[in-house]
PyMOL Python script that loads the backbone (N, CA, C, O; Angstrom):
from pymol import cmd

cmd.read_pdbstr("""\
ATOM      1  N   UNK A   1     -15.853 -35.393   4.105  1.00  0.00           N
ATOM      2  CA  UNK A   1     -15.965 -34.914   2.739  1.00  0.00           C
ATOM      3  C   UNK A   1     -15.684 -33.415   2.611  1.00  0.00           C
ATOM      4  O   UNK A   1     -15.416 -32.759   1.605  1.00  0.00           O
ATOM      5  N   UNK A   2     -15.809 -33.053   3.854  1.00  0.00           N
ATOM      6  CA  UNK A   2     -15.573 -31.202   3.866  1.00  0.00           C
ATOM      7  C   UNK A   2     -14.325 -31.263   3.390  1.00  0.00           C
ATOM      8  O   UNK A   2     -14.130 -30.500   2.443  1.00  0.00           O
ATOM      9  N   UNK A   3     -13.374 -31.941   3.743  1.00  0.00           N
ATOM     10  CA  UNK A   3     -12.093 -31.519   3.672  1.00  0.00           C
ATOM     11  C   UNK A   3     -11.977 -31.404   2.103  1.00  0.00           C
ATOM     12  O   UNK A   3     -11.323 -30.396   1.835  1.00  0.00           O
ATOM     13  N   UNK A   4     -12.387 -32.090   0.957  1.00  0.00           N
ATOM     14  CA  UNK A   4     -12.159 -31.739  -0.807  1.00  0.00           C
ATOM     15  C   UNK A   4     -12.815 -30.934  -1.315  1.00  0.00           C
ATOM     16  O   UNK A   4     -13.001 -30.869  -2.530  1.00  0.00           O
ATOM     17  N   UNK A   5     -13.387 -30.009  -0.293  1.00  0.00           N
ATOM     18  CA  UNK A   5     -13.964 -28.792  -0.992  1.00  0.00           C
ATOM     19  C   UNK A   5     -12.842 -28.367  -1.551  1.00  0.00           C
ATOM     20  O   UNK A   5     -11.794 -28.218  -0.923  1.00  0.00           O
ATOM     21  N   UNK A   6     -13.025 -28.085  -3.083  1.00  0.00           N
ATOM     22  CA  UNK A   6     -12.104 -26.709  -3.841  1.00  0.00           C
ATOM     23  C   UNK A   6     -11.824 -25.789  -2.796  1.00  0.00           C
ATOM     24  O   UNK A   6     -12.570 -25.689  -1.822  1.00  0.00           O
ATOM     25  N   UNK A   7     -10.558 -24.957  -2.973  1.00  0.00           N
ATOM     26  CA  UNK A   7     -10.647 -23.617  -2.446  1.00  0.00           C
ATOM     27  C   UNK A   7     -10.246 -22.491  -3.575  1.00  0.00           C
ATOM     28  O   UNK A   7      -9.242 -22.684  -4.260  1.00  0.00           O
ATOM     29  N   UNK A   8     -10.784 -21.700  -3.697  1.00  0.00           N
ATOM     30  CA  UNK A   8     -11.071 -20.689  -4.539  1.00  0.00           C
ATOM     31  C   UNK A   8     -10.058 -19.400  -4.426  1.00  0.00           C
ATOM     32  O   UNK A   8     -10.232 -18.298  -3.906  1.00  0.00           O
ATOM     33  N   UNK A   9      -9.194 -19.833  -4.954  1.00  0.00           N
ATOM     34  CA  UNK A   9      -7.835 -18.811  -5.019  1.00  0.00           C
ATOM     35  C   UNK A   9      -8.310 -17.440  -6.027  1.00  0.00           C
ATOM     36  O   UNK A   9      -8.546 -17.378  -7.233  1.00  0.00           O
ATOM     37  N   UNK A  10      -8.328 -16.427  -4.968  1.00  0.00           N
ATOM     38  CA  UNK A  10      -8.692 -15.024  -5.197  1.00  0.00           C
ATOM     39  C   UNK A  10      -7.045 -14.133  -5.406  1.00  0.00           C
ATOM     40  O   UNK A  10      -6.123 -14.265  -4.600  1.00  0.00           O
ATOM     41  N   UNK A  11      -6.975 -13.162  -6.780  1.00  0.00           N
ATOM     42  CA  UNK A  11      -6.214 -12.722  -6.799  1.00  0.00           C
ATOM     43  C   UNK A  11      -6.078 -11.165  -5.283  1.00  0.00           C
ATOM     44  O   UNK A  11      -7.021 -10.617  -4.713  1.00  0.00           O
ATOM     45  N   UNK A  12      -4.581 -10.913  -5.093  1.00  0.00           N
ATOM     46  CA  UNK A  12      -4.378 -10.105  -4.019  1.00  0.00           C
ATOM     47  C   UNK A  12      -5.029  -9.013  -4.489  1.00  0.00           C
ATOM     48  O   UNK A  12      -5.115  -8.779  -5.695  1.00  0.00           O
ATOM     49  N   UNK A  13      -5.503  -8.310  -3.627  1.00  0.00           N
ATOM     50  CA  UNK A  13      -6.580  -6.340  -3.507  1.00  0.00           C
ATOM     51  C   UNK A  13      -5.663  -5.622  -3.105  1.00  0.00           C
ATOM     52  O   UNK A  13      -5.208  -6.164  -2.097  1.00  0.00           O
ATOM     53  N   UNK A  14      -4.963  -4.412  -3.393  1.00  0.00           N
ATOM     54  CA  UNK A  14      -4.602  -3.370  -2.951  1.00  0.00           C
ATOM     55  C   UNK A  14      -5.429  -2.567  -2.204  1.00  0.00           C
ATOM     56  O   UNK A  14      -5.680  -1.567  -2.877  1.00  0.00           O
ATOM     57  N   UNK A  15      -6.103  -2.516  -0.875  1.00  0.00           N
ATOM     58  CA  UNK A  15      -6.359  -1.090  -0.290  1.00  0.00           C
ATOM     59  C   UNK A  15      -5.317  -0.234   0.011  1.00  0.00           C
ATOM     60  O   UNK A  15      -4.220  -0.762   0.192  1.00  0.00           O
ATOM     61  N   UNK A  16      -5.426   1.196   0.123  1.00  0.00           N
ATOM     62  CA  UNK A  16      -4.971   2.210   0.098  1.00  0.00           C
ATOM     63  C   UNK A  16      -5.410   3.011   1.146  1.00  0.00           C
ATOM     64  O   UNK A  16      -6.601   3.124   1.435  1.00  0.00           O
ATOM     65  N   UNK A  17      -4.437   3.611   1.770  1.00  0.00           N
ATOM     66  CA  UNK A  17      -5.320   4.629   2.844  1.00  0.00           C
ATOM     67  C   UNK A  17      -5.348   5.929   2.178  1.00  0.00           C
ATOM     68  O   UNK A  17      -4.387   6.477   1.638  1.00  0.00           O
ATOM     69  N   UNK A  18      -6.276   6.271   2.248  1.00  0.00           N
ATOM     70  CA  UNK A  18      -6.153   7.858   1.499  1.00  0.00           C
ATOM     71  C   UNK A  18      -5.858   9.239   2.138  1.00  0.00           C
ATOM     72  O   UNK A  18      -5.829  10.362   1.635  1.00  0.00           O
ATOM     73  N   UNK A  19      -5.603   8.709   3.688  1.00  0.00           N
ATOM     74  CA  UNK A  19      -5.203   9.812   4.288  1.00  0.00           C
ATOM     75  C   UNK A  19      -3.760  10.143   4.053  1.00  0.00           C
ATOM     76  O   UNK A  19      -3.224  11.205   4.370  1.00  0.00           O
ATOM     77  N   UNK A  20      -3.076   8.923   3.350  1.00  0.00           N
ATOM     78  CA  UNK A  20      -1.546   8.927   3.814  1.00  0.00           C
ATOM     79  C   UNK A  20      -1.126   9.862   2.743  1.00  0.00           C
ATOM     80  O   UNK A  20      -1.805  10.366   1.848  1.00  0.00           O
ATOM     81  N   UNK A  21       0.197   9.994   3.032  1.00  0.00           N
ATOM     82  CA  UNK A  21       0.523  11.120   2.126  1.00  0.00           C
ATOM     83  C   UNK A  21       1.150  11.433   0.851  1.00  0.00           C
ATOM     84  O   UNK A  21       1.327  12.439   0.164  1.00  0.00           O
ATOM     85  N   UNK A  22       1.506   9.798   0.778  1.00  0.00           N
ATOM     86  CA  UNK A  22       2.438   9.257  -0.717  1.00  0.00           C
ATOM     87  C   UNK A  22       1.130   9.235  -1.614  1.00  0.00           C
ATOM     88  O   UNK A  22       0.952   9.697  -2.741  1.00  0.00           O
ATOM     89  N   UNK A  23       0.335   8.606  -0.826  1.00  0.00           N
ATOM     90  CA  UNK A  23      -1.115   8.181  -1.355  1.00  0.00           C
ATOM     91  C   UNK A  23      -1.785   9.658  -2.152  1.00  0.00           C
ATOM     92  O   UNK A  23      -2.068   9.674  -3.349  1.00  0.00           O
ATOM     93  N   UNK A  24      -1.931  10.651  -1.378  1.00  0.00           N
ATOM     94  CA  UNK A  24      -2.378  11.572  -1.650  1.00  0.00           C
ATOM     95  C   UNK A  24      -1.530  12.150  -3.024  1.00  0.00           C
ATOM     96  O   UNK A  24      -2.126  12.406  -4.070  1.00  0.00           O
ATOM     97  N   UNK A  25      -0.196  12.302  -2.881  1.00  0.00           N
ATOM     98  CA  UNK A  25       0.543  12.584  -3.936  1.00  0.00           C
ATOM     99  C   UNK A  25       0.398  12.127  -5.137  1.00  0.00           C
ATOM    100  O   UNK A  25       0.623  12.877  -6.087  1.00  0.00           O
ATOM    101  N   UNK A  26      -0.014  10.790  -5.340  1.00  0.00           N
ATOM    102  CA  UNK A  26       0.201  10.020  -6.383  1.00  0.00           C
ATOM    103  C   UNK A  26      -1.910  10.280  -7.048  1.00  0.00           C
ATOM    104  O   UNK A  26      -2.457  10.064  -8.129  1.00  0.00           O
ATOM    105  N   UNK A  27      -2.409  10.799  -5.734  1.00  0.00           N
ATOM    106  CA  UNK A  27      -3.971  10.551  -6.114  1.00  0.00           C
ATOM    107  C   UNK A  27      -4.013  12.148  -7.331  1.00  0.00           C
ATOM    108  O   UNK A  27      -4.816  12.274  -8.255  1.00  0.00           O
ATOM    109  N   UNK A  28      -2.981  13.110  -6.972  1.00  0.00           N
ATOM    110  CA  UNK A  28      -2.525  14.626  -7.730  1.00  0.00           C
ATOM    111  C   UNK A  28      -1.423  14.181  -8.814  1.00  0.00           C
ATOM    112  O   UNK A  28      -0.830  15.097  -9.383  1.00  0.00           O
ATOM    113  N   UNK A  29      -1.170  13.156  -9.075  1.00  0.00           N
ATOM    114  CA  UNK A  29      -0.142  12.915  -9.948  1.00  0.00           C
ATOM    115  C   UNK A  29      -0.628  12.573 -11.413  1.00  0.00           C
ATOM    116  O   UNK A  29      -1.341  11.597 -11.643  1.00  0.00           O
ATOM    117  N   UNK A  30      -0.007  13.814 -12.791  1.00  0.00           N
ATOM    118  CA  UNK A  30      -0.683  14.324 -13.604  1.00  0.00           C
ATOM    119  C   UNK A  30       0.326  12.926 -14.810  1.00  0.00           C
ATOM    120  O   UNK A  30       0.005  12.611 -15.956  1.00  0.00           O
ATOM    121  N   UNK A  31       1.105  12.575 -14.276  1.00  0.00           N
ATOM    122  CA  UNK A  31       1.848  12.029 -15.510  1.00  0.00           C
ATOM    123  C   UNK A  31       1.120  10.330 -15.176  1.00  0.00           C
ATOM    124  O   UNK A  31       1.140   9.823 -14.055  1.00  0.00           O
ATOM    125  N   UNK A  32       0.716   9.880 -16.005  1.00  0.00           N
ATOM    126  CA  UNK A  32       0.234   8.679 -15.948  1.00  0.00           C
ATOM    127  C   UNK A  32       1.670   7.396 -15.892  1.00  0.00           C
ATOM    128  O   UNK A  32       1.549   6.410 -15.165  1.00  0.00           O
ATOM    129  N   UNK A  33       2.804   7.583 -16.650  1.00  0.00           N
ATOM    130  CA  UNK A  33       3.320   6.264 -16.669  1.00  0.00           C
ATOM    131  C   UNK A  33       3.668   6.451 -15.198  1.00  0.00           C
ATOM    132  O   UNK A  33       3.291   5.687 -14.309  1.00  0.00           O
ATOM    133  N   UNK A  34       4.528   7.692 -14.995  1.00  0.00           N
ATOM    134  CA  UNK A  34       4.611   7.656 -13.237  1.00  0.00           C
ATOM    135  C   UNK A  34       3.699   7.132 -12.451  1.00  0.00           C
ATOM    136  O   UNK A  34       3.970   6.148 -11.763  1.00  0.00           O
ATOM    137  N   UNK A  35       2.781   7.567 -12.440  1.00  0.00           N
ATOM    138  CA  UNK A  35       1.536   6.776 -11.936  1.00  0.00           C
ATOM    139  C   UNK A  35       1.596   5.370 -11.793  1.00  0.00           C
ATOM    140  O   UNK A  35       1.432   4.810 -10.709  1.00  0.00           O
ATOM    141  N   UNK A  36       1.878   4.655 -13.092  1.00  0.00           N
ATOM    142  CA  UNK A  36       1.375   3.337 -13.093  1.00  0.00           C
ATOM    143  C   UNK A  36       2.999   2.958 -12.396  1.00  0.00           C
ATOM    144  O   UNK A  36       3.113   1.827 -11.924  1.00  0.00           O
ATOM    145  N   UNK A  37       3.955   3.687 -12.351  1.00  0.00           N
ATOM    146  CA  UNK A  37       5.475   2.565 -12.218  1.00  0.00           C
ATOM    147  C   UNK A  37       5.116   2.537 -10.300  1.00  0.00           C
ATOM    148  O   UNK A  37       5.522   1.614  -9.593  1.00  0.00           O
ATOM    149  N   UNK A  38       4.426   3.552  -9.832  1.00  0.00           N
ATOM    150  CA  UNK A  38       5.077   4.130  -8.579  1.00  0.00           C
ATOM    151  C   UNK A  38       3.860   3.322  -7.830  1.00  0.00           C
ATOM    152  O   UNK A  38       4.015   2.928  -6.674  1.00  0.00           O
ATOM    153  N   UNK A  39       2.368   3.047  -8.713  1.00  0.00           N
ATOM    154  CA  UNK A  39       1.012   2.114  -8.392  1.00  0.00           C
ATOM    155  C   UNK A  39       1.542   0.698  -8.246  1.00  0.00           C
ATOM    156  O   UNK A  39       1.214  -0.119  -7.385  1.00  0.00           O
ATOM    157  N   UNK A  40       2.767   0.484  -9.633  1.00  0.00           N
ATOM    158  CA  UNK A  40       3.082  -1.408  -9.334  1.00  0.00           C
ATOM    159  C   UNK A  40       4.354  -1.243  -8.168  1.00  0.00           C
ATOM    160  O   UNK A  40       4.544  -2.354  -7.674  1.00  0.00           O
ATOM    161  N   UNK A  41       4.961  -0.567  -7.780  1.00  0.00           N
ATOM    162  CA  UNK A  41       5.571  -0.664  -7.081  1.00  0.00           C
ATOM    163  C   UNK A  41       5.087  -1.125  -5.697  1.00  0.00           C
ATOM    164  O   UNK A  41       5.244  -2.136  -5.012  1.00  0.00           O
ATOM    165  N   UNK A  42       4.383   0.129  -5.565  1.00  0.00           N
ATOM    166  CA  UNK A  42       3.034  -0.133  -4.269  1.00  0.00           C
ATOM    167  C   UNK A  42       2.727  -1.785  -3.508  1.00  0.00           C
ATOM    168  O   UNK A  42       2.740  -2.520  -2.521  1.00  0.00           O
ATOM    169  N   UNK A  43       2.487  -1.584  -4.812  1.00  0.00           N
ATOM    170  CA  UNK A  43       1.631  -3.202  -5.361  1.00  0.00           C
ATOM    171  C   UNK A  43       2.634  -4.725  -5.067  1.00  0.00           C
ATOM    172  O   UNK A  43       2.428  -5.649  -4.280  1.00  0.00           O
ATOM    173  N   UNK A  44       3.446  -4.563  -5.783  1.00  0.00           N
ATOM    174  CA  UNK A  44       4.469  -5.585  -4.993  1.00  0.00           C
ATOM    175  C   UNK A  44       5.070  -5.580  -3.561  1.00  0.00           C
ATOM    176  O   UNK A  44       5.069  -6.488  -2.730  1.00  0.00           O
ATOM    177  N   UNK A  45       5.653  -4.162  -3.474  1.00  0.00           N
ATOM    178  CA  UNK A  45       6.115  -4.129  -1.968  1.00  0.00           C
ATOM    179  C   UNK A  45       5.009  -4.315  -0.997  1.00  0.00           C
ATOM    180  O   UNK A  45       5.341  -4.387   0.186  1.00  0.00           O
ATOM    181  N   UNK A  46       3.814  -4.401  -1.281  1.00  0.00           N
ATOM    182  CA  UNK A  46       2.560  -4.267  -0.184  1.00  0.00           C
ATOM    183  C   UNK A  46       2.569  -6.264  -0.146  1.00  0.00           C
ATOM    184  O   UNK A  46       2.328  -6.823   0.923  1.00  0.00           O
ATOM    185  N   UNK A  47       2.853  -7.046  -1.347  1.00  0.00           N
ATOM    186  CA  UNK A  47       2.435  -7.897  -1.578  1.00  0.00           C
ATOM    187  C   UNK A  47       3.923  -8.583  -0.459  1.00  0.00           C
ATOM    188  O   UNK A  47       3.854  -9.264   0.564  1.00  0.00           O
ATOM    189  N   UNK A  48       4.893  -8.156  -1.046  1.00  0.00           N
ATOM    190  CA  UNK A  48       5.989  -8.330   0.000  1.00  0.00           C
ATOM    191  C   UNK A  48       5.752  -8.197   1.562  1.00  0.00           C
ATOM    192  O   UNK A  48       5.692  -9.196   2.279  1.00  0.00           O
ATOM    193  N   UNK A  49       5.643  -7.137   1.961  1.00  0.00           N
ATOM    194  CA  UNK A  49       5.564  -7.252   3.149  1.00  0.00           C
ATOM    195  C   UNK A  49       4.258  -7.838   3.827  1.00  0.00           C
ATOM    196  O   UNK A  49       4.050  -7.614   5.019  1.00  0.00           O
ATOM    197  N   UNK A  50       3.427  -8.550   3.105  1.00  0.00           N
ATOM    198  CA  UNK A  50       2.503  -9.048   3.400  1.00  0.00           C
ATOM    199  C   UNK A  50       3.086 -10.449   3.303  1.00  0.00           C
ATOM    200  O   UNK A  50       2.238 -11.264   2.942  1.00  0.00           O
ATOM    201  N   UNK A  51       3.903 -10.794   3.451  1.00  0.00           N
ATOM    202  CA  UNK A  51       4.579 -12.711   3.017  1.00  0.00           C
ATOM    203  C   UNK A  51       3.877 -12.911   2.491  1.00  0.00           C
ATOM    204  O   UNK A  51       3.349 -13.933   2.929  1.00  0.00           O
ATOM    205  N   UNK A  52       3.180 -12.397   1.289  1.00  0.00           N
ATOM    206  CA  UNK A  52       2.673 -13.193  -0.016  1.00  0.00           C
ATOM    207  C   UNK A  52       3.971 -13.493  -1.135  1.00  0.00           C
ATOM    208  O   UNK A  52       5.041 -12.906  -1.292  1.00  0.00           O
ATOM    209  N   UNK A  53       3.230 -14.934  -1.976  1.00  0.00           N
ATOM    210  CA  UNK A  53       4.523 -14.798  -2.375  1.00  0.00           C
ATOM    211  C   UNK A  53       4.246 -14.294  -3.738  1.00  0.00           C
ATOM    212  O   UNK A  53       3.142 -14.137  -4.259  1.00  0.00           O
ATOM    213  N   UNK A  54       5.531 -14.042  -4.284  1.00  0.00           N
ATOM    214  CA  UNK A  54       5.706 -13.149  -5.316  1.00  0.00           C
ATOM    215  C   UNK A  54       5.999 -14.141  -6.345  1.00  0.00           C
ATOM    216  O   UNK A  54       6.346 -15.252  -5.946  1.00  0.00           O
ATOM    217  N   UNK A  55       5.929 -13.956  -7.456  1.00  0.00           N
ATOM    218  CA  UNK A  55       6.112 -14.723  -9.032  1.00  0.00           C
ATOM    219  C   UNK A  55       6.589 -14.224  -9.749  1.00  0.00           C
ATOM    220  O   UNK A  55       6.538 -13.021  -9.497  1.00  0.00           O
ATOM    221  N   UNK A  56       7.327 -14.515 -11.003  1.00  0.00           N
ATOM    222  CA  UNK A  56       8.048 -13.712 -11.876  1.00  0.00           C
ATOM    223  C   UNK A  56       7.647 -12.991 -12.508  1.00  0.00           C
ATOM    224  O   UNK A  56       8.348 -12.370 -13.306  1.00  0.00           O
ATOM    225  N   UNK A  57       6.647 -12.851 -12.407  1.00  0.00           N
ATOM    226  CA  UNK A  57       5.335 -11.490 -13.602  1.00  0.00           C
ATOM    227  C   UNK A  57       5.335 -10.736 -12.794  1.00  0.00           C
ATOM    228  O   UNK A  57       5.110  -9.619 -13.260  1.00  0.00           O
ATOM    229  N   UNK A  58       5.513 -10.738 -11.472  1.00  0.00           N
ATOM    230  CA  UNK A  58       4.746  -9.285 -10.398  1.00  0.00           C
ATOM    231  C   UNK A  58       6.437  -9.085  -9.892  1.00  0.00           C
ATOM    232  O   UNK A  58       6.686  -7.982  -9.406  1.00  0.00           O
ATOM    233  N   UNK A  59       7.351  -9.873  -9.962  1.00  0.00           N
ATOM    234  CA  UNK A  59       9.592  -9.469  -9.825  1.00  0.00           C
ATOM    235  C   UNK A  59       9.183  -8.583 -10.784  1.00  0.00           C
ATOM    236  O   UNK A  59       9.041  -7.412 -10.432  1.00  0.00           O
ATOM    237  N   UNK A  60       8.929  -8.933 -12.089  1.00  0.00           N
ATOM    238  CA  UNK A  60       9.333  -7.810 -13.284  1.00  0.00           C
ATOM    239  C   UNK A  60       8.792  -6.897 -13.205  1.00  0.00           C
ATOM    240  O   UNK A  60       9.253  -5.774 -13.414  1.00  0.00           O
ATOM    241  N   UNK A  61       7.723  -7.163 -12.893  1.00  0.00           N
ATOM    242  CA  UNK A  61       6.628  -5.781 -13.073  1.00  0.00           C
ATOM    243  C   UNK A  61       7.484  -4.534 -12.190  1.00  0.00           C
ATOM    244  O   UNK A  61       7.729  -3.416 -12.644  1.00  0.00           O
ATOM    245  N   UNK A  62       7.928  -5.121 -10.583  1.00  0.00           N
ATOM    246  CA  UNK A  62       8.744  -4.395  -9.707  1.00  0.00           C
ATOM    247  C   UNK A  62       9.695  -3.889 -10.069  1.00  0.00           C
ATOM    248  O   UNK A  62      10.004  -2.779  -9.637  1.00  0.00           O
ATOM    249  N   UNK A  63      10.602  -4.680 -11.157  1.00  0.00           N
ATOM    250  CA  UNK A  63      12.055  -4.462 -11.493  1.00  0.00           C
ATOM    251  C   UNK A  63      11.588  -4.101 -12.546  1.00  0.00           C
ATOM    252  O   UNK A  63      11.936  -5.204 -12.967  1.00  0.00           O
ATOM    253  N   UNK A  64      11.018  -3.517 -13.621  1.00  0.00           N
ATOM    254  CA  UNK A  64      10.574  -2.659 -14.470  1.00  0.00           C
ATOM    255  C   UNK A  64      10.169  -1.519 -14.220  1.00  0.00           C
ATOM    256  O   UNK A  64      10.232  -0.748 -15.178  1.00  0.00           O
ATOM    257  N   UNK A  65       9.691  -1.032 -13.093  1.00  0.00           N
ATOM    258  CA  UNK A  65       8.696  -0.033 -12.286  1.00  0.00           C
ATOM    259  C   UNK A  65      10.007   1.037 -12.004  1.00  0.00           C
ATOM    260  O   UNK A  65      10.287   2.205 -12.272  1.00  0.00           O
ATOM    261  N   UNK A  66      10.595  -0.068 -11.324  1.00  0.00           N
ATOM    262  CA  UNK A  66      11.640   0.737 -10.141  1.00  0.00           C
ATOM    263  C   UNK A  66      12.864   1.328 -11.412  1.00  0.00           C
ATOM    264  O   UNK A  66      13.558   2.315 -11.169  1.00  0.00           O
ATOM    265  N   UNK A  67      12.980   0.535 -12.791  1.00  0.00           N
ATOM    266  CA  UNK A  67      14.244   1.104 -13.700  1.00  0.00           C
ATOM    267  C   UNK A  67      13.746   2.314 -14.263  1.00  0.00           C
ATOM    268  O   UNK A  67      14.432   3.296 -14.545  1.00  0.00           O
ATOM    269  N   UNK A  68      12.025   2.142 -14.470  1.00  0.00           N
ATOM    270  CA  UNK A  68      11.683   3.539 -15.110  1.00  0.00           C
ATOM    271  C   UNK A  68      11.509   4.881 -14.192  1.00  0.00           C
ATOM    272  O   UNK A  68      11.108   6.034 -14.352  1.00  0.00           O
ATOM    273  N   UNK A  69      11.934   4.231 -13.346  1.00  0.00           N
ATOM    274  CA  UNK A  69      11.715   5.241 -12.213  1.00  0.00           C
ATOM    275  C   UNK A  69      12.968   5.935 -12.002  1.00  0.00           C
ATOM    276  O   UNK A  69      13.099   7.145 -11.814  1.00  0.00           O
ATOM    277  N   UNK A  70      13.684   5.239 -12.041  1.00  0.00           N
ATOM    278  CA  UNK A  70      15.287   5.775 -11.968  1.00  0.00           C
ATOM    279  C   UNK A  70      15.799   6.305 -13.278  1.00  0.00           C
ATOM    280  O   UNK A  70      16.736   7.101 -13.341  1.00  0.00           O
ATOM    281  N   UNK A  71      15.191   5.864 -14.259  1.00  0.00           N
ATOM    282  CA  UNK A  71      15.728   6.640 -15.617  1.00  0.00           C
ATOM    283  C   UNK A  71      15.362   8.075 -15.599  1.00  0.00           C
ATOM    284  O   UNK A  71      16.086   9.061 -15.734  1.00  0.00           O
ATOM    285  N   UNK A  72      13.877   7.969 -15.373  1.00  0.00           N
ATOM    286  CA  UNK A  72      13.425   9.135 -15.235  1.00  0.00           C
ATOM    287  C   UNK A  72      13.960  10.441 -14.277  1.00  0.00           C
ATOM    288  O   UNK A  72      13.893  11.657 -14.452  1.00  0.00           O
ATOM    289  N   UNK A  73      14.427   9.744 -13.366  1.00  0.00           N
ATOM    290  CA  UNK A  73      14.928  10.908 -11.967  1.00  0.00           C
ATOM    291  C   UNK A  73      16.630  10.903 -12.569  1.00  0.00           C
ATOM    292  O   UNK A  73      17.293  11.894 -12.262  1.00  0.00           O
ATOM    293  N   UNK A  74      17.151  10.072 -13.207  1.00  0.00           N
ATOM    294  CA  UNK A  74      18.174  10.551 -13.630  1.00  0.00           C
ATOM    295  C   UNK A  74      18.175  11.533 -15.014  1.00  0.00           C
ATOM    296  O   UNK A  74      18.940  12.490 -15.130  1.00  0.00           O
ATOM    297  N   UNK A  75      17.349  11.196 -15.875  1.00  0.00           N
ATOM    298  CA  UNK A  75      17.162  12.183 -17.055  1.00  0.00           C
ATOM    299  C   UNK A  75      16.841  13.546 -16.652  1.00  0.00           C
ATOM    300  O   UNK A  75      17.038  14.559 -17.324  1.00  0.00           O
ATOM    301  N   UNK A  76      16.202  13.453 -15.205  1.00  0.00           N
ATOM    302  CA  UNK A  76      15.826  15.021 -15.125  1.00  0.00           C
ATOM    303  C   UNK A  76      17.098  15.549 -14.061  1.00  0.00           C
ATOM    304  O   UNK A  76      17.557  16.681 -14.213  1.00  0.00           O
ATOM    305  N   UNK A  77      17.484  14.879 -13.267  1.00  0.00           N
ATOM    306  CA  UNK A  77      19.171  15.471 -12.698  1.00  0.00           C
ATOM    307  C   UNK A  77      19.802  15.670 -13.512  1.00  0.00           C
ATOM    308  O   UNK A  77      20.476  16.680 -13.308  1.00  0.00           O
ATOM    309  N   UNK A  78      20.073  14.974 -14.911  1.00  0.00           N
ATOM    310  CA  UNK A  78      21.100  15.295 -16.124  1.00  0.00           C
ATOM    311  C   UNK A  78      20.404  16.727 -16.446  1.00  0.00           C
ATOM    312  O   UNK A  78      20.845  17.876 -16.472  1.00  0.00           O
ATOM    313  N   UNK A  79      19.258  16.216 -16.655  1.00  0.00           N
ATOM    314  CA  UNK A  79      19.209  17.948 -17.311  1.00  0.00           C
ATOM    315  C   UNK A  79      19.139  19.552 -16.823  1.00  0.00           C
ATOM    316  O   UNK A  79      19.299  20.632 -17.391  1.00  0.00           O
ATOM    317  N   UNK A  80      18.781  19.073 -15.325  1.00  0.00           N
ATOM    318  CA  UNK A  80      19.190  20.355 -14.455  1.00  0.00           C
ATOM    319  C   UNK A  80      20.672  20.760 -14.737  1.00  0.00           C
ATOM    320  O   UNK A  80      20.894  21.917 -15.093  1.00  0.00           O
ATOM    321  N   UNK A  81      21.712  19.860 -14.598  1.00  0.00           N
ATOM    322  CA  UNK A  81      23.056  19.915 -14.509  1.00  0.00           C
ATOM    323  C   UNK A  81      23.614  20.576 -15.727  1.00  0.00           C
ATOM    324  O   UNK A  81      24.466  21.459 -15.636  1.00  0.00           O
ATOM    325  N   UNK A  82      23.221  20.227 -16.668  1.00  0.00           N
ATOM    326  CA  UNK A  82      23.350  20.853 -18.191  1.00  0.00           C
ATOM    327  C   UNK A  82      23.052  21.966 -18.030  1.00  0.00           C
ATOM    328  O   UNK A  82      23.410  22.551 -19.052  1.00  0.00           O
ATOM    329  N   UNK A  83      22.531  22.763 -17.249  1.00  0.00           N
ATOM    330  CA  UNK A  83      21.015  23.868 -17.932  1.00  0.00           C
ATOM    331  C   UNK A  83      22.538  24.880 -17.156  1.00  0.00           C
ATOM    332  O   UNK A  83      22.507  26.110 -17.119  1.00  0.00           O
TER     333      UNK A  83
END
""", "prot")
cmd.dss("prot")
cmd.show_as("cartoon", "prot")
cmd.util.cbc("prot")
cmd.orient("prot")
């Protein structure tokens, strides 16, 4: 009968080491959406290299993360270049 025990599917935890140094950067990081694109990024690639598997809410979240991320680093190379 053991064997039909339910099992109790727990969503994935991010720990963080706080010694590391991306870690540290982002723990000084004043702009919040950065924050959150560069936190889900984290967050999937950790989930990735963990062979968990991934779903289409936590692809987008990644592939949303990573475009605002690149808009952003390109809006500010455009505007050095201008200046």
């Amino acid at each position: 009968m053991d064997s039909f025990t339910p099992i109790i599917q727990r969503d994935p935890v991010l720990c963080m080491n706080a010694g590391n140094e991306i870690i540290q950067m982002l723990i000084r990081m004043n702009d919040p959406i950065v924050f959150q694109a560069i936190l889900s990024i984290l967050y999937v690639q950790s989930l990735l290299m963990g062979k968990y598997p991934v779903n289409n809410e936590e692809m987008n979240l990644f592939n949303e993360s990573l475009y605002q991320l690149i808009v952003m680093g390109m809006s500010d190379l455009l505007e050095n270049i201008t200046k």
